[in-house]
Predicted model as a PDB file, atoms N, CA, C, CB and O in Angstrom, pLDDT in the B-factor column:
MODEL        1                                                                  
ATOM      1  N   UNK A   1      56.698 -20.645  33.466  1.00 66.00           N  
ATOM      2  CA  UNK A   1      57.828 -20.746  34.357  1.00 66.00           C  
ATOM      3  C   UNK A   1      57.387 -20.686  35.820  1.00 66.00           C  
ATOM      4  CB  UNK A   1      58.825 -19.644  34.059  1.00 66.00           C  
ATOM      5  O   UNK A   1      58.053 -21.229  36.702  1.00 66.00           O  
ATOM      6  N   UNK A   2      56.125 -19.942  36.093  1.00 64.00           N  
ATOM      7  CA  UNK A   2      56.075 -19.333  37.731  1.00 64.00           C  
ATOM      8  C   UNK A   2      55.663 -21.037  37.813  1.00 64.00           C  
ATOM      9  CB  UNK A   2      54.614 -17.675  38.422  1.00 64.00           C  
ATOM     10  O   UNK A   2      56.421 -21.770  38.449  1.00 64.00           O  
ATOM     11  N   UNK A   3      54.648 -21.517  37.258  1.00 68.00           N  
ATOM     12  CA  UNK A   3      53.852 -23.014  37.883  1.00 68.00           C  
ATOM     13  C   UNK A   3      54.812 -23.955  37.759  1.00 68.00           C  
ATOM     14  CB  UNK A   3      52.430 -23.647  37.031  1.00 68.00           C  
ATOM     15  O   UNK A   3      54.645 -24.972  38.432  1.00 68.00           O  
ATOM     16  N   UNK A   4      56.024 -23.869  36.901  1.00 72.00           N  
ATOM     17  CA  UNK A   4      56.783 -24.807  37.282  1.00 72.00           C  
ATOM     18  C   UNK A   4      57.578 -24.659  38.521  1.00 72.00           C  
ATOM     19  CB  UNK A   4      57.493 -25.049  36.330  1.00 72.00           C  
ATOM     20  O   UNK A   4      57.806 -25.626  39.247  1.00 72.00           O  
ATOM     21  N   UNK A   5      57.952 -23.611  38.743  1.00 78.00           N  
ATOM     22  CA  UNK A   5      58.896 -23.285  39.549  1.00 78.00           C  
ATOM     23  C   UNK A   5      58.409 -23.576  41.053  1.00 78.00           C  
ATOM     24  CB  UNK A   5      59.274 -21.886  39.261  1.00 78.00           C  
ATOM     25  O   UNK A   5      59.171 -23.786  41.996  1.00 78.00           O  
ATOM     26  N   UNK A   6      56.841 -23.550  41.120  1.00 73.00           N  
ATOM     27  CA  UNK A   6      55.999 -23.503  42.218  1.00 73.00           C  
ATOM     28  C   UNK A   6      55.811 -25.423  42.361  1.00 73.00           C  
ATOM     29  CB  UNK A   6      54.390 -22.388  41.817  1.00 73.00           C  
ATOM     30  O   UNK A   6      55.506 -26.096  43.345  1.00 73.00           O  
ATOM     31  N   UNK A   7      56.021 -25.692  41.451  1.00 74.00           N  
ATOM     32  CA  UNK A   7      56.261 -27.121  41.576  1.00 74.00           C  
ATOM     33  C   UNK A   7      57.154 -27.993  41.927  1.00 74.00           C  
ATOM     34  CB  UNK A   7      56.143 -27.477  40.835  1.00 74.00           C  
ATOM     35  O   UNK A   7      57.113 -29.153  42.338  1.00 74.00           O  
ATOM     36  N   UNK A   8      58.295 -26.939  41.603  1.00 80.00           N  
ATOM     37  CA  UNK A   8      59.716 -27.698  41.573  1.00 80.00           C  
ATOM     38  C   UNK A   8      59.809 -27.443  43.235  1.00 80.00           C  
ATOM     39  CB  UNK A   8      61.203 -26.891  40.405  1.00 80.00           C  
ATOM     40  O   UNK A   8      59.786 -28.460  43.927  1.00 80.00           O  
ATOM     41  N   UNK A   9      59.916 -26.090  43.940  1.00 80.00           N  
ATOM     42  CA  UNK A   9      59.882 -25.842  44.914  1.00 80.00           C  
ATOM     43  C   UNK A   9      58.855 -26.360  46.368  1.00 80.00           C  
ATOM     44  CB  UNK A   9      59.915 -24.867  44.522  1.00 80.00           C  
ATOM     45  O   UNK A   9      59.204 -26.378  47.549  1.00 80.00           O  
ATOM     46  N   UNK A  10      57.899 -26.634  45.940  1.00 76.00           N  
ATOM     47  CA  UNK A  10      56.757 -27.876  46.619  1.00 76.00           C  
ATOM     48  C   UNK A  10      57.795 -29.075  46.601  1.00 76.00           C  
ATOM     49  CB  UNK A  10      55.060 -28.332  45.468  1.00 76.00           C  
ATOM     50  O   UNK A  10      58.315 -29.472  47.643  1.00 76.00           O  
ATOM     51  N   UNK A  11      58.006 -29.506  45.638  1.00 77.00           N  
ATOM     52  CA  UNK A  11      58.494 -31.038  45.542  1.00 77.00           C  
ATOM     53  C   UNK A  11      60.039 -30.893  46.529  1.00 77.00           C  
ATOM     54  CB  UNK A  11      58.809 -31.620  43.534  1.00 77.00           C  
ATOM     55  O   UNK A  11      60.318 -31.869  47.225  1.00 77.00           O  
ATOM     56  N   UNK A  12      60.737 -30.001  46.548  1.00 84.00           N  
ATOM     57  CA  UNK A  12      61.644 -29.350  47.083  1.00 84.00           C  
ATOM     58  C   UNK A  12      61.736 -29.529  49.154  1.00 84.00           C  
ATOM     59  CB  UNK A  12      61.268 -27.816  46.397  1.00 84.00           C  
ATOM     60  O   UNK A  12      62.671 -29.673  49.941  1.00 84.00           O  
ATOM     61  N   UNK A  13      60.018 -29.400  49.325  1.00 81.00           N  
ATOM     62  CA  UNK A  13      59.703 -28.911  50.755  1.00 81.00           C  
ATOM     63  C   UNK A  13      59.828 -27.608  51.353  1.00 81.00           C  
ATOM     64  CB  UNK A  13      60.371 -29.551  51.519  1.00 81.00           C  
ATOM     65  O   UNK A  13      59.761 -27.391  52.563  1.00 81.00           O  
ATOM     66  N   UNK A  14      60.037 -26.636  50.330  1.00 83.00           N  
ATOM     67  CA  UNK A  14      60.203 -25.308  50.153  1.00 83.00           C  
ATOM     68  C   UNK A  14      58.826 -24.732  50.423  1.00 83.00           C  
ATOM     69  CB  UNK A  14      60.773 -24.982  48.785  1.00 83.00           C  
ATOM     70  O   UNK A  14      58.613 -24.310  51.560  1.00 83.00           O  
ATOM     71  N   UNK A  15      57.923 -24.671  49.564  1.00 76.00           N  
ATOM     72  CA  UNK A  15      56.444 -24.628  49.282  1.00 76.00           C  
ATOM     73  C   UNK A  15      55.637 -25.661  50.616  1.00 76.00           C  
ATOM     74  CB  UNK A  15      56.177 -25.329  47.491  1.00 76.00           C  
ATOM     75  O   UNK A  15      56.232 -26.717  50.827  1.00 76.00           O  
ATOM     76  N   UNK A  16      54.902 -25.515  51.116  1.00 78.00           N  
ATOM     77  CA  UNK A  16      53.216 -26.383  51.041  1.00 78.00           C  
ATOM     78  C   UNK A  16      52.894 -26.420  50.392  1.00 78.00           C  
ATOM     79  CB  UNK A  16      52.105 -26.232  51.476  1.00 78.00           C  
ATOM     80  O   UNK A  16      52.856 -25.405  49.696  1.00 78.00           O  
ATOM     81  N   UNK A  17      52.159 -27.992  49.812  1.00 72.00           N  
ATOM     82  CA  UNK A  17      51.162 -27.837  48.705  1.00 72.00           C  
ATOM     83  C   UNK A  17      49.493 -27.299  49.649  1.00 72.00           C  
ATOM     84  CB  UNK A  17      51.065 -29.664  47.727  1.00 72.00           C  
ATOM     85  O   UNK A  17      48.496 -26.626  49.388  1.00 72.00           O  
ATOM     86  N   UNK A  18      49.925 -27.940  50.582  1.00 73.00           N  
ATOM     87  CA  UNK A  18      48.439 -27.687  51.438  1.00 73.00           C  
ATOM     88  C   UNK A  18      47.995 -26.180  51.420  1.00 73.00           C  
ATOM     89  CB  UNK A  18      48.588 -28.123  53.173  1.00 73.00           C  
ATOM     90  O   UNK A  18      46.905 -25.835  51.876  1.00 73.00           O  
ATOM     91  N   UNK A  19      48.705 -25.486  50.988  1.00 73.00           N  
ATOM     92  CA  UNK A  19      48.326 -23.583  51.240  1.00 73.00           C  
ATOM     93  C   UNK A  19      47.503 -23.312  49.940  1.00 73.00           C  
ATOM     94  CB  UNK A  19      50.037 -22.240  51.232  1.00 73.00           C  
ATOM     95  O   UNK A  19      46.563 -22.522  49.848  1.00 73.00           O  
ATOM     96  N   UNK A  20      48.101 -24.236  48.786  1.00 69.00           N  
ATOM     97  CA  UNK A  20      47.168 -24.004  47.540  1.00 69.00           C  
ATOM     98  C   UNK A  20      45.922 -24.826  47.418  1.00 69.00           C  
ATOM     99  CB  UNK A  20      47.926 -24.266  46.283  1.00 69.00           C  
ATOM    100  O   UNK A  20      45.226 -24.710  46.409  1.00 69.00           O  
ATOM    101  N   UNK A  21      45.592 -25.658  48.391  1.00 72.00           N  
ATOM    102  CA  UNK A  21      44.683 -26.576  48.031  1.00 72.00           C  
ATOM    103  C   UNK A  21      43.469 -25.269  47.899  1.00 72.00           C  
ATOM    104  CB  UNK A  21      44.479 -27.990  49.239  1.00 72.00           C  
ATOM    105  O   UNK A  21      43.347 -24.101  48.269  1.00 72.00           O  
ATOM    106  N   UNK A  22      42.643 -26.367  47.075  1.00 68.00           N  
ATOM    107  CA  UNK A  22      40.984 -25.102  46.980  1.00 68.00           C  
ATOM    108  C   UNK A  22      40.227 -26.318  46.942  1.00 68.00           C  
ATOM    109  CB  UNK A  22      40.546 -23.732  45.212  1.00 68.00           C  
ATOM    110  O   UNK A  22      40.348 -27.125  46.020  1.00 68.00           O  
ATOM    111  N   UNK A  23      39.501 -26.467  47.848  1.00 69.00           N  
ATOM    112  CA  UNK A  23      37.922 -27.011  47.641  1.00 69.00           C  
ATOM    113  C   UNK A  23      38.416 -28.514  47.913  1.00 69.00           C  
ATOM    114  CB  UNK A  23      37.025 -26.700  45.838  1.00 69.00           C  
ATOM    115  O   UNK A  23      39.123 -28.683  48.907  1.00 69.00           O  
ATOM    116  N   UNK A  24      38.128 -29.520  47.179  1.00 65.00           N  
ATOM    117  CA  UNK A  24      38.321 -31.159  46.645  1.00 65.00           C  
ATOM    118  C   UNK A  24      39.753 -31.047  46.066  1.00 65.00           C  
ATOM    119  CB  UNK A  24      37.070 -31.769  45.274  1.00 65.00           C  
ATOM    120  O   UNK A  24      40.560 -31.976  46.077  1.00 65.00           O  
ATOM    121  N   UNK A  25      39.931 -30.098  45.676  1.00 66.00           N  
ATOM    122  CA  UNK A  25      41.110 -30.069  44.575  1.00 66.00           C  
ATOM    123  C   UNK A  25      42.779 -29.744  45.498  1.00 66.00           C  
ATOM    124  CB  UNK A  25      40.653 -28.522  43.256  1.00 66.00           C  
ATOM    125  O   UNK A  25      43.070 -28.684  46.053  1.00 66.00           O  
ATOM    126  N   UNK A  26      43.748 -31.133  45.414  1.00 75.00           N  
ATOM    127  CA  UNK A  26      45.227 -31.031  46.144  1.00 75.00           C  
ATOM    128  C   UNK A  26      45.650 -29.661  45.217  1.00 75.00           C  
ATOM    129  CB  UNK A  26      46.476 -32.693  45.904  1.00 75.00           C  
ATOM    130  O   UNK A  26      45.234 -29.199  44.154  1.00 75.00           O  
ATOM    131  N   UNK A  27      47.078 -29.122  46.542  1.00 70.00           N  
ATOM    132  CA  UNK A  27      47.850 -27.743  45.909  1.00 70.00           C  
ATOM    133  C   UNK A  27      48.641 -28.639  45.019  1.00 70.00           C  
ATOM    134  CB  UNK A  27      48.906 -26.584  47.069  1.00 70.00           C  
ATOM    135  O   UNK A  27      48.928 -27.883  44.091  1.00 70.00           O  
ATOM    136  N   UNK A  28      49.080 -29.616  44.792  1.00 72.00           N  
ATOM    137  CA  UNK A  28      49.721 -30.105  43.710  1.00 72.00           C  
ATOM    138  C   UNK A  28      48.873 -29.709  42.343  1.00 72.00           C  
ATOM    139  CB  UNK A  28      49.904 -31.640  43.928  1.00 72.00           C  
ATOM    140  O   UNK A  28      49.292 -28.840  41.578  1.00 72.00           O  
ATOM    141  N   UNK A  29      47.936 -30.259  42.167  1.00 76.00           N  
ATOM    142  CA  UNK A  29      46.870 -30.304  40.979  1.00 76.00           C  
ATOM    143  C   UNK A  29      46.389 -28.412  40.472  1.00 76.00           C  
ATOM    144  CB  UNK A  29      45.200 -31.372  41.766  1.00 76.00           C  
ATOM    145  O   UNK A  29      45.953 -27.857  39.464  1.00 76.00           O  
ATOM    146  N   UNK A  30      46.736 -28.064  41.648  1.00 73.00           N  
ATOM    147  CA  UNK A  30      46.686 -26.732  41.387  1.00 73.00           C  
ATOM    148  C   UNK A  30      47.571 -25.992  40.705  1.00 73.00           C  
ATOM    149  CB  UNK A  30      46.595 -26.220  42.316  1.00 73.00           C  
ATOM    150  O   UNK A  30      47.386 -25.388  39.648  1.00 73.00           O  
ATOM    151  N   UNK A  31      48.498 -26.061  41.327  1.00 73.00           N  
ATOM    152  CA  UNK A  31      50.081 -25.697  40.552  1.00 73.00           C  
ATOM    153  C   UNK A  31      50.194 -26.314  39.761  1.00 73.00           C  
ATOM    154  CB  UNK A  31      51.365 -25.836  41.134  1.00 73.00           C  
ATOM    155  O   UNK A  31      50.906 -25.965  38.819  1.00 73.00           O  
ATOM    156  N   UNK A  32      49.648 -27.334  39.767  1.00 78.00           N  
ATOM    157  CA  UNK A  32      50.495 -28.051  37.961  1.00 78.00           C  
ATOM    158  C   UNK A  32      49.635 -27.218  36.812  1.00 78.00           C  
ATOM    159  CB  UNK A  32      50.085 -30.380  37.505  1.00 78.00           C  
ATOM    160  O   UNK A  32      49.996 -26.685  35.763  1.00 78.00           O  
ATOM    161  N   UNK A  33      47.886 -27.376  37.689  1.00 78.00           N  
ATOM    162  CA  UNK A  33      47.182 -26.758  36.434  1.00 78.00           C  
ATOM    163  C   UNK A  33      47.528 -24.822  35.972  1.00 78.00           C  
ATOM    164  CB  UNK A  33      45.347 -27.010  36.889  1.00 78.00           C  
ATOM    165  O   UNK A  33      46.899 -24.115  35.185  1.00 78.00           O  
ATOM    166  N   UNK A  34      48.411 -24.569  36.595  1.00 77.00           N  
ATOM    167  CA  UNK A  34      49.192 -23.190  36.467  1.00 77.00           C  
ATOM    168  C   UNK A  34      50.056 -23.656  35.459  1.00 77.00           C  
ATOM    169  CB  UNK A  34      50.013 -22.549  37.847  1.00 77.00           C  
ATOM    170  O   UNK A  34      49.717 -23.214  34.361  1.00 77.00           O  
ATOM    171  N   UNK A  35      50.989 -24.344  35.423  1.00 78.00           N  
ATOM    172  CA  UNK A  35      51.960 -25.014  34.306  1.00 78.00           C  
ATOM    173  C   UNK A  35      51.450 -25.007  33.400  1.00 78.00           C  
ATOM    174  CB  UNK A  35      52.429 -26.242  34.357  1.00 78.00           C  
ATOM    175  O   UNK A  35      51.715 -24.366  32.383  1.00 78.00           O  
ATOM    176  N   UNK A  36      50.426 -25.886  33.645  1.00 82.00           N  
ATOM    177  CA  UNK A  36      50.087 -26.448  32.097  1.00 82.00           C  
ATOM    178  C   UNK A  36      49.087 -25.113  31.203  1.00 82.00           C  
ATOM    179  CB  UNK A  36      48.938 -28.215  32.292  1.00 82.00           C  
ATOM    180  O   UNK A  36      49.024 -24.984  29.981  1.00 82.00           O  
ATOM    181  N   UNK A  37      48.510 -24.395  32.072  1.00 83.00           N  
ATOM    182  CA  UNK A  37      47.826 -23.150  31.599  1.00 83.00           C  
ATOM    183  C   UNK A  37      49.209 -22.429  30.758  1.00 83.00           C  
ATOM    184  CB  UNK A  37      47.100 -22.116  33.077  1.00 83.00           C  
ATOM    185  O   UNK A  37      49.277 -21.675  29.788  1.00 83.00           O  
ATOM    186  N   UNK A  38      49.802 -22.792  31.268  1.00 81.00           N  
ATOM    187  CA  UNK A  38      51.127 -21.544  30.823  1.00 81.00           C  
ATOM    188  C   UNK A  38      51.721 -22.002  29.298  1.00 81.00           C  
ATOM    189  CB  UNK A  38      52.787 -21.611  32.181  1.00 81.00           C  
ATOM    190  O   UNK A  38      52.008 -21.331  28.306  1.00 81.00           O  
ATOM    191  N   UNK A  39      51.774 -23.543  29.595  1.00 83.00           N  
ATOM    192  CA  UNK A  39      52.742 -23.698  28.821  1.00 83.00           C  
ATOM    193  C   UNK A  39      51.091 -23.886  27.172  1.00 83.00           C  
ATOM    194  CB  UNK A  39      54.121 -25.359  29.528  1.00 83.00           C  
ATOM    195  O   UNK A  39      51.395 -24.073  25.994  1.00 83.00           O  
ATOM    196  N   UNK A  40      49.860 -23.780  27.582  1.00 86.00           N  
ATOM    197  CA  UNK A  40      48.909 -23.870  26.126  1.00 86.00           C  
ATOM    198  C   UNK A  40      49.226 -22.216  25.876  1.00 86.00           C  
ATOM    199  CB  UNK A  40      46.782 -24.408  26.334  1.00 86.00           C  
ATOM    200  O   UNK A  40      49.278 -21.713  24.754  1.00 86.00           O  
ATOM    201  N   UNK A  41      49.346 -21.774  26.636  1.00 84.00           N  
ATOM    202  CA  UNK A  41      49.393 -20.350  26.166  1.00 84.00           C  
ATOM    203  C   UNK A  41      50.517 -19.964  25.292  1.00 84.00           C  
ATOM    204  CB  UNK A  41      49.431 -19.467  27.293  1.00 84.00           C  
ATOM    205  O   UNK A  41      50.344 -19.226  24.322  1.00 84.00           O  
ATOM    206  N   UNK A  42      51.437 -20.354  25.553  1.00 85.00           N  
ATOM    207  CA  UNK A  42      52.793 -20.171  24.883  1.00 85.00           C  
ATOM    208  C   UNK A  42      52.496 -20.744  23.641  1.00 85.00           C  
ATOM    209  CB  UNK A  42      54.081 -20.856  25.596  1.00 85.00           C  
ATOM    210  O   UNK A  42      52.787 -20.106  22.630  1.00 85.00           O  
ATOM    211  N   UNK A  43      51.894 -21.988  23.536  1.00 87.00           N  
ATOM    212  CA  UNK A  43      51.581 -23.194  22.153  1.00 87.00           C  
ATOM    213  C   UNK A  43      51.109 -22.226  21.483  1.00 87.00           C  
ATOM    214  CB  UNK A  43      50.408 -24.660  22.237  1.00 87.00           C  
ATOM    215  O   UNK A  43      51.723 -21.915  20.463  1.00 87.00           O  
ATOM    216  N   UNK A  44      49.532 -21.247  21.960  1.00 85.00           N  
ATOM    217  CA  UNK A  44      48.837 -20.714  20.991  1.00 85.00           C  
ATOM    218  C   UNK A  44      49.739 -19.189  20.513  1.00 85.00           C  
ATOM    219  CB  UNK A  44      47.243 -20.533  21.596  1.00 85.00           C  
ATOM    220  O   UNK A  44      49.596 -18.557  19.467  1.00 85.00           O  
ATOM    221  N   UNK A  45      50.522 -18.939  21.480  1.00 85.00           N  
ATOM    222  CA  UNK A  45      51.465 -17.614  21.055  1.00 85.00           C  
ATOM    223  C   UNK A  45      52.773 -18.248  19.538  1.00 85.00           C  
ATOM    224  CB  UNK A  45      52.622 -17.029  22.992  1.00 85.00           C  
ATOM    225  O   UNK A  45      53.616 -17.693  18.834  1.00 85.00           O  
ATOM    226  N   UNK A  46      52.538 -18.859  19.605  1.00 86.00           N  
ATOM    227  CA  UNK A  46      53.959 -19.832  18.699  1.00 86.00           C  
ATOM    228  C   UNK A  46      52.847 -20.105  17.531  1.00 86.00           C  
ATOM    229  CB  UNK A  46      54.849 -21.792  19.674  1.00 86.00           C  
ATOM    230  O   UNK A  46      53.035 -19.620  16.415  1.00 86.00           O  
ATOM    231  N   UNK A  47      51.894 -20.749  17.758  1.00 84.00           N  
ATOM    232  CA  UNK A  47      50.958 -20.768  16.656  1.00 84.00           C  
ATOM    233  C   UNK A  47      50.383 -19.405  15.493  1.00 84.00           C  
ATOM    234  CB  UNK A  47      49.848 -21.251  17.410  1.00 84.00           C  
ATOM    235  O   UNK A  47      50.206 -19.503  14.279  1.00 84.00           O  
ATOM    236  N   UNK A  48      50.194 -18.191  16.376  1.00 78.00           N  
ATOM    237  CA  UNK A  48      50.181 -16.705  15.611  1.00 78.00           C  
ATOM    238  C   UNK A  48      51.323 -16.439  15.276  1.00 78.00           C  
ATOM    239  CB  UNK A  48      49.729 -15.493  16.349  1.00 78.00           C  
ATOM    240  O   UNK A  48      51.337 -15.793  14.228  1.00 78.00           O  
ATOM    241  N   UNK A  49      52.637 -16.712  15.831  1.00 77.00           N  
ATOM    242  CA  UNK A  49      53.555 -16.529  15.017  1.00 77.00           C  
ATOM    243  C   UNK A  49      53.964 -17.501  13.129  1.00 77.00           C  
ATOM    244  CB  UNK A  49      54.518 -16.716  16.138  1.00 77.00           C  
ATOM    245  O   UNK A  49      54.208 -17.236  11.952  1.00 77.00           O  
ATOM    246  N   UNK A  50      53.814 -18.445  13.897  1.00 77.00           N  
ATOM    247  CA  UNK A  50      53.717 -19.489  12.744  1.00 77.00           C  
ATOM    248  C   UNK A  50      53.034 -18.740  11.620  1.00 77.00           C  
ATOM    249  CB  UNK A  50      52.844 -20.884  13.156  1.00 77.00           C  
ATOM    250  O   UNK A  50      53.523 -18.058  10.719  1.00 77.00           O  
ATOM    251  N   UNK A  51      51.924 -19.004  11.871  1.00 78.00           N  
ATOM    252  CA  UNK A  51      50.907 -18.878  10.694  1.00 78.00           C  
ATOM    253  C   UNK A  51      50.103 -17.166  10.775  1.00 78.00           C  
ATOM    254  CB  UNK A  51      49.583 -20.331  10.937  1.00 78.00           C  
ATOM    255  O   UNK A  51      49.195 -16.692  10.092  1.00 78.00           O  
ATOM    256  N   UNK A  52      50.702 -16.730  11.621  1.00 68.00           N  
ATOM    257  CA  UNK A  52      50.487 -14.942  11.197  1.00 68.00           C  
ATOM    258  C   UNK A  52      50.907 -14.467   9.782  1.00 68.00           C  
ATOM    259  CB  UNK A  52      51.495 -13.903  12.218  1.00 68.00           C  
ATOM    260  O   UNK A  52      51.629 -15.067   8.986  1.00 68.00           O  
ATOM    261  N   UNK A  53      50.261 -13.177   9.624  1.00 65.00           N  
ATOM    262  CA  UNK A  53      50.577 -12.479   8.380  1.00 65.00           C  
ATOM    263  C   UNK A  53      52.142 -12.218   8.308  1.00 65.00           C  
ATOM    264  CB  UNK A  53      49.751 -11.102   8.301  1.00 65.00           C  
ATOM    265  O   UNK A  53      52.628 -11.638   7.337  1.00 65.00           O  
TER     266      UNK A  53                                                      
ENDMDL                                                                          
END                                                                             
């Protein structure tokens, strides 16, 4: 939720993306890769539920 929200709000003009930039890498690409971290994490939390004892 936070990397989306940090996305939605960038796209918004709320946010800079320029404050997250690091290195070569745009604050867009940054924040998204927060999203998408979030949302494999959730996949593998849904997966131990699934197939847990």
């Amino acid at each position: 939720m936070l990397g989306m929200t940090g996305l939605l709000l960038g796209f918004l003009g709320v946010l800079q993306f320029d404050d997250y930039a690091v290195g070569l890498s745009a604050g867009v690409r940054m924040l998204g890769s927060v999203a998408i971290a979030g949302c494999l994490i959730s996949a593998i939390g849904f997966l131990g539920l699934e197939y847990g004892p």
